[in-house]
C-alpha positions in Angstrom: -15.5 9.7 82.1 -18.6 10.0 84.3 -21.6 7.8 83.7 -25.0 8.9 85.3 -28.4 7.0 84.6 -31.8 7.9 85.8 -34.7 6.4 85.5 -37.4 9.5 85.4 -40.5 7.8 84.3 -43.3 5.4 85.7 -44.5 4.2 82.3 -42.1 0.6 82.5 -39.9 -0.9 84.6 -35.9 -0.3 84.2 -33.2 -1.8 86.0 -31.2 1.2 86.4 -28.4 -0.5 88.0 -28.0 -3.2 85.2 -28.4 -0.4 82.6 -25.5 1.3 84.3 -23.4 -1.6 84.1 -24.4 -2.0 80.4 -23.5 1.6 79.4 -20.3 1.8 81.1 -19.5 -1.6 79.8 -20.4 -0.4 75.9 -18.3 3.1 76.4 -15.2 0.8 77.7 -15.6 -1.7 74.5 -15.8 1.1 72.3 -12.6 2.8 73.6 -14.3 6.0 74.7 -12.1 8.1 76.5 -13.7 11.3 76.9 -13.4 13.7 79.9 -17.1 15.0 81.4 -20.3 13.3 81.8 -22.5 11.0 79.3 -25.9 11.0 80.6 -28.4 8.3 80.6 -32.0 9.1 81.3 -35.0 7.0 80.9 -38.3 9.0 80.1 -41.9 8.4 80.1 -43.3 8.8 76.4 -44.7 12.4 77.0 -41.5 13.9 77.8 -39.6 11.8 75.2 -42.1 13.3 72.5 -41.5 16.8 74.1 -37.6 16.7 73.5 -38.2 15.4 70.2 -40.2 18.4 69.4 -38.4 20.6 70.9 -34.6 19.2 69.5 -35.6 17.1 66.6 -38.5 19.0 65.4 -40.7 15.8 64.8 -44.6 15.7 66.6 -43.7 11.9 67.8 -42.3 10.1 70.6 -39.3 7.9 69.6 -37.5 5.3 70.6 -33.9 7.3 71.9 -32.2 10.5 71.3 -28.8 11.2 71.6 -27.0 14.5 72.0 -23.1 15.3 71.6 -21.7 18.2 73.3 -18.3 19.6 73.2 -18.1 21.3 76.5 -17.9 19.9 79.4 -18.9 18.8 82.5 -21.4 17.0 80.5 -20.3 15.9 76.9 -24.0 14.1 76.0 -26.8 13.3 76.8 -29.1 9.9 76.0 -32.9 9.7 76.2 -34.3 6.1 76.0 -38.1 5.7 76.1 -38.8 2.3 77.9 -42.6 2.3 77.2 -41.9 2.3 73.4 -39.1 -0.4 73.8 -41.9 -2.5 75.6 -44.8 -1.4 73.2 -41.9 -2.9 70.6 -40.9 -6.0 72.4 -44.4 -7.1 72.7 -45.1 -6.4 68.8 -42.1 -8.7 67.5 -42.5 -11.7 70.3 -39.1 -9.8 72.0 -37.4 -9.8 75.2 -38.1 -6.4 76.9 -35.0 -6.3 78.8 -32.9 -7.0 75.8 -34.6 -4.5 73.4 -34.1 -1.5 76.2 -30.7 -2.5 76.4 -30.3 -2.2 72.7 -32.0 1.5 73.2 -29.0 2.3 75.3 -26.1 0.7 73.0 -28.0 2.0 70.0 -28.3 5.8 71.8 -24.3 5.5 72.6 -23.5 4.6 69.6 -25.1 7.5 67.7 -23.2 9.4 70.7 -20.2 7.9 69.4 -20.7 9.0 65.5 -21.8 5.9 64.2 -25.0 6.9 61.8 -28.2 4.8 60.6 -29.9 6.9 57.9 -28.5 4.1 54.6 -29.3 0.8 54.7 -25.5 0.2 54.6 -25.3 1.8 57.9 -28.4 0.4 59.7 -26.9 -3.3 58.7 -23.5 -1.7 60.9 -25.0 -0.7 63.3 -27.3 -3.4 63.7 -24.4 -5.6 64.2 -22.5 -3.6 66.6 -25.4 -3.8 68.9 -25.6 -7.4 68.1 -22.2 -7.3 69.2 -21.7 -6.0 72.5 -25.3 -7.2 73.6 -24.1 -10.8 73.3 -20.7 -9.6 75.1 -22.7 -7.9 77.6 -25.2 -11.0 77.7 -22.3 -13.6 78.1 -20.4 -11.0 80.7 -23.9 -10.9 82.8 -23.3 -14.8 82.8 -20.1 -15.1 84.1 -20.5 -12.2 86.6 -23.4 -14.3 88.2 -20.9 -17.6 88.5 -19.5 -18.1 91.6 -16.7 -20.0 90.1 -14.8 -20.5 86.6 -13.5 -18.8 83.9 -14.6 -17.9 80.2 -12.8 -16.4 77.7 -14.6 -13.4 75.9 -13.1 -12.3 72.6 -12.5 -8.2 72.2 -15.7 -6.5 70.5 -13.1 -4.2 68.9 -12.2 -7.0 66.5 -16.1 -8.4 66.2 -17.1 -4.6 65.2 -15.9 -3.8 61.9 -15.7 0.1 61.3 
C-alpha cells in the first residue's frame, strides 16, 4: 500500500512528515493490506466545509472525512481539518499535536470500517485511538533514543474488535 500526505492549507501548522509516520504506522497495526493508495490531506476549514457539502451533504466544516473506494490506484481518501483540531485543543486544555494525530487514526479508522454513530461504538473507537496513540507516542520515544531497547506490546491484542 501507498501512503501519500499533504498538507494543503495555511490555517495551522502540521508536521507532515510525523503525520506520515503516524498513518503508516496505524495502517501496519491494524493489519491493512490493501493494494492502491490511502490518501492523507490536510485542509484549511473552507475547503473542508466544501467537501462536506458536497459528499456529506451537511453546511459545516468538520473535524475529518473519510472515503473508501474500491478501485484502485487510489482506494481512499482522508481529509483532516487542522484549524478545527486546534480550535478543539485549545477549548479542552489539549495538546494540539496529539488531537490532530487522533484526526488521522480516527479518519483511518472509519477507512477501515470501524463506525461511531452508538455510544457503544464511540466508547470503541475511542479506545482504539487511545490505543495506538500511546503506541505511536511510546514508538516516537524510543525512535528519538540513541540507545536501548523497549518492549511495545501488539495493539492487535490491546484493540478489542
Amino acid at each position: 500500500m501507498t501512503l501519500t500526505v499533504t498538507n494543503a492549507q495555511r490555517e495551522a501548522p502540521v508536521h507532515t512528515q510525523q503525520m506520515r509516520q503516524l498513518a503508516a504506522r496505524t495502517l501496519r497495526y491494524l493489519k491493512i493490506r490493501a493494494r492502491g493508495t490511502v490518501a492523507v490531506t490536510f485542509l484549511g476549514a473552507r475547503a473542508m466545509r466544501r467537501v462536506n457539502q458536497r459528499f456529506g451533504h451537511h453546511d459545516t466544516a468538520t473535524d475529518v472525512l473519510s472515503f473508501r473506494y474500491d478501485g484502485e490506484p487510489i482506494v481512499g481518501e482522508i481529509f483532516v481539518a487542522p484549524r478545527i483540531a486546534r480550535r478543539y485543543a485549545k477549548a479542552h486544555g489539549l495538546s494540539y499535536r496529539e488531537e490532530l494525530a487522533r484526526y488521522v487514526i480516527h479518519g483511518l479508522l472509519h477507512w477501515a470500517g470501524h463506525e461511531d454513530r452508538t455510544l457503544a461504538q464511540q466508547q470503541k473507537m475511542r479506545a482504539m485511538e487511545d490505543c495506538l496513540l500511546n503506541i505511536s507516542n511510546c514508538e516516537l520515544r524510543i525512535a528519538n533514543r540513541k540507545h536501548g531497547q523497549s518492549e511495545i506490546r501488539n495493539p492487535q491484542s490491546a484493540i478489542r474488535r
